[in-house]
VOMAR-906611 format. One line per field, with one value per residue (C-alpha): residue in one letter; y negated, z, x negated. Coordinates in nm, 3 decimals, padded with zeros to 5 digits. Each point is the difference from the previous one (the first is absolute). Example, Ala and Ser with C-alpha at 12.3 -4.5 7.8 and 13.67 -1.06 7.14 Angstrom:
residues 2
residu c(A S)
north c(00.450 -00.344)
up c(00.780 -00.066)
east c(-01.230 -00.137)
END
This chain:
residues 204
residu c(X X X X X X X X X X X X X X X X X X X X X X X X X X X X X X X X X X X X X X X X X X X X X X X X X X X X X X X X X X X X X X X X X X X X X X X X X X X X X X X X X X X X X X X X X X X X X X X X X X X X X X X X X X X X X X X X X X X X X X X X X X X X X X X X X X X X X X X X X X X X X X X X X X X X X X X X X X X X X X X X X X X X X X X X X X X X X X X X X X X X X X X X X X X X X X X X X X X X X X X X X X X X)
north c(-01.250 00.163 00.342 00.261 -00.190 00.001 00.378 00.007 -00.192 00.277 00.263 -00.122 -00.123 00.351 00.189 -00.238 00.068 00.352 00.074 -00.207 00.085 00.357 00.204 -00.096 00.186 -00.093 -00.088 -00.235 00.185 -00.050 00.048 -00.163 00.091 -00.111 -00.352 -00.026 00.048 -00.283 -00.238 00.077 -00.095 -00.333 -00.076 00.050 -00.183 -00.294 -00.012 -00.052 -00.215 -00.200 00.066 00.238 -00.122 00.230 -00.102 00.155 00.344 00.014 -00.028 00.293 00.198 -00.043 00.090 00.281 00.158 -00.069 00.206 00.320 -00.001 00.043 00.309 00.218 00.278 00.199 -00.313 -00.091 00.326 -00.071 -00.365 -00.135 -00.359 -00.051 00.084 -00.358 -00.209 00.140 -00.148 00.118 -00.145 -00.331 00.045 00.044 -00.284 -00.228 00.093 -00.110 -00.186 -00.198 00.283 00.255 -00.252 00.006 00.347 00.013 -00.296 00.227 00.282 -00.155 -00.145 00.382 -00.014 -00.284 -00.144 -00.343 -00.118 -00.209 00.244 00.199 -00.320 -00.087 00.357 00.035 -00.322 00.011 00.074 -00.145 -00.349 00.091 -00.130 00.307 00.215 00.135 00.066 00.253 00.342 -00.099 00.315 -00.125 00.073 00.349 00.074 -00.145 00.178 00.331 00.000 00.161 00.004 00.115 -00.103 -00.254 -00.099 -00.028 -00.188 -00.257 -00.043 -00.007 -00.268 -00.226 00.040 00.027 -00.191 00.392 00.224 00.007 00.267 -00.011 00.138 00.365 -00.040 -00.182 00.233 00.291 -00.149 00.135 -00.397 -00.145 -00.034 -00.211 -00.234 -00.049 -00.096 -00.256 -00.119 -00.124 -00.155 -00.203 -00.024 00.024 -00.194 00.326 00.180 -00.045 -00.048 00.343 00.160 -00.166 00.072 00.358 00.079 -00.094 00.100 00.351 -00.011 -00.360)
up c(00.985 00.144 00.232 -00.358 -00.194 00.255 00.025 -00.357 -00.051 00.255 -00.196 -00.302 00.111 00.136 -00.300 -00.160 00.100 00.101 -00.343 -00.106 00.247 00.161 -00.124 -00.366 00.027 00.340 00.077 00.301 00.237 -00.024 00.220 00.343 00.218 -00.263 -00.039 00.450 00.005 -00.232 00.154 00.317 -00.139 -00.175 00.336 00.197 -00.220 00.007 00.371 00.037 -00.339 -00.083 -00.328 -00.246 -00.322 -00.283 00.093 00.326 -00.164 -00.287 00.334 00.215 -00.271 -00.115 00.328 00.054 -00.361 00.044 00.322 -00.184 -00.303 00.311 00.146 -00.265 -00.147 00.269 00.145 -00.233 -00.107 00.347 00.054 00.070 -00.009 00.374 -00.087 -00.178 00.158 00.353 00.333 -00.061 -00.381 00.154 00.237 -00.263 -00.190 00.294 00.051 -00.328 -00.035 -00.230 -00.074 -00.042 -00.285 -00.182 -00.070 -00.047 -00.346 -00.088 -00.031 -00.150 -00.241 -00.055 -00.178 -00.214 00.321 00.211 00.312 -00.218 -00.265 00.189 00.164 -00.400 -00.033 00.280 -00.091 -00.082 -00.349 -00.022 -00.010 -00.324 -00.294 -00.170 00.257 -00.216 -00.250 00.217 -00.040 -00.254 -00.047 -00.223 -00.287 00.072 -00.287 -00.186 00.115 -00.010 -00.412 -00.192 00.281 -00.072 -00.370 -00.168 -00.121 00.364 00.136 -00.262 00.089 00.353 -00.026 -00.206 00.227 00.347 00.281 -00.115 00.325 00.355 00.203 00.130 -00.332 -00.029 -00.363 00.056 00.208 -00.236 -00.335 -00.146 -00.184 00.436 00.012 -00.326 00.102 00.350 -00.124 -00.242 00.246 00.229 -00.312 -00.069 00.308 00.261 00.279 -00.036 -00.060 00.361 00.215 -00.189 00.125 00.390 00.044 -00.101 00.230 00.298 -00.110 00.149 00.394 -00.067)
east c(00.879 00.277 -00.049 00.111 -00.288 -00.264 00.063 -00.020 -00.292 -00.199 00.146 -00.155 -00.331 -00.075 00.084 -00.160 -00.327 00.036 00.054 -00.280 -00.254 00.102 00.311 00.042 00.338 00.080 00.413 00.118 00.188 00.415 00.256 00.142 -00.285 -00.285 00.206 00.046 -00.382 -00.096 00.232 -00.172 -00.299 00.108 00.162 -00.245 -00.256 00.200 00.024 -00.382 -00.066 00.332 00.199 -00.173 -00.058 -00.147 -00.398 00.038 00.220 -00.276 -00.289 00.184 00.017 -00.316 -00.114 00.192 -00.103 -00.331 -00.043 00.211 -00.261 -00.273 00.185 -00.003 00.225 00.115 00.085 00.170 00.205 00.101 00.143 00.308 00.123 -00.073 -00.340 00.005 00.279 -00.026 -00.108 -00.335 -00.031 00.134 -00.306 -00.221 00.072 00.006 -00.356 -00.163 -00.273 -00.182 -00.244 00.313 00.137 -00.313 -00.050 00.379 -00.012 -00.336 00.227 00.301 -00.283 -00.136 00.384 -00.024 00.246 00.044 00.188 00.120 00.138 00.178 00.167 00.109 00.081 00.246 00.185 00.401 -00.004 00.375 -00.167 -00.213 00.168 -00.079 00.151 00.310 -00.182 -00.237 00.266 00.251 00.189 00.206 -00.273 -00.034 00.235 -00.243 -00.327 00.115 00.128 -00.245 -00.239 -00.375 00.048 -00.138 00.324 00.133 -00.346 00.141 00.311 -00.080 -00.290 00.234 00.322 -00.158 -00.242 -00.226 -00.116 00.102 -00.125 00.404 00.114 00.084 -00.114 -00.263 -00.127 00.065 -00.110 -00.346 -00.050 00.050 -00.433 00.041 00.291 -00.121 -00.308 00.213 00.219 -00.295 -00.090 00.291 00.206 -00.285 00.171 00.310 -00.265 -00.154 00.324 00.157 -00.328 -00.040 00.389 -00.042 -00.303 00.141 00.406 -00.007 00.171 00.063)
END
């Protein structure tokens, strides 16, 4: 992975799981600094274990997430990246044991999670065949005539790949608990991809 993905792959692994497990509407942090902060992190890991692949971003942010659910809110209406990605988070992870890593997959577990879920959800969705087909904009047109109706839920379900959670319409239309139910249904492999890429979009 080149330096961009890496960065991108941390950025996505922590909301991730913060919204999962802490903050439901928690955001990554943007801007110049947020981005120096993470690099310094990624470089720095990879000085002490080699190239980082995404088993080793999924495990440091496990880590890291894991110790901010233990701090509680105050804590938490206070944090900042560095918080997570600083010398002291680098520390932390450095230090885990075996014992630390159980109690962390019993609490990823508490979440219906895995190490090894997160590692599939934090993979480059560009190489999933399905990928263009996760946000196609171009059948917003679509969505949005008659929308609510029955008429338009027709129309819609026979001229569309049904509910995204990216679609304004979507989003908007009172029918959206029926068709994401049918979409799972018929295009579950969309279905799951539309959903992992939306849960860990925002910051990203």
């Amino acid at each position: 992975m080149e330096t961009n993905e890496k960065n991108s792959c941390m950025a996505k692994a922590f909301t991730l799981l913060m919204r999962q497990l802490v903050v439901p509407s928690f955001v990554f942090p943007g801007g110049g600094a947020a981005q120096r902060i993470v690099n310094s992190c990624v470089e720095a890991l990879e000085a002490r274990y080699g190239a980082l692949e995404r088993e080793r971003i999924a495990d440091y942010c496990i880590c890291q997430v894991y110790a901010l659910s233990r701090f509680g809110k105050e804590y938490l209406s206070r944090w900042r990246i560095s918080h997570s990605f600083g010398t002291k988070a680098q520390e932390r992870f450095i230090a885990t044991t075996r014992e630390k890593r159980y109690w962390e997959e019993r609490w990823l577990s508490s979440a219906g999670l895995s190490r090894t879920e997160i590692i599939r959800m934090i993979e480059d969705r560009r190489e999933h065949p399905l990928y263009r087909f996760i946000n196609p904009e171009y059948e917003e047109a679509t969505k949005s005539r008659m929308l609510s109706t029955e008429v338009g839920y027709y129309i819609c379900g026979a001229s569309t790949l049904l509910w995204t959670p990216f679609s304004p319409s979507c989003r908007a239309c009172t029918r959206a608990a029926l068709c994401r139910k049918r979409t799972e249904m018929i295009y579950g492999e969309l279905y799951r991809i539309r959903v992992e890429q939306y849960n860990g979009k925002a910051g990203l």
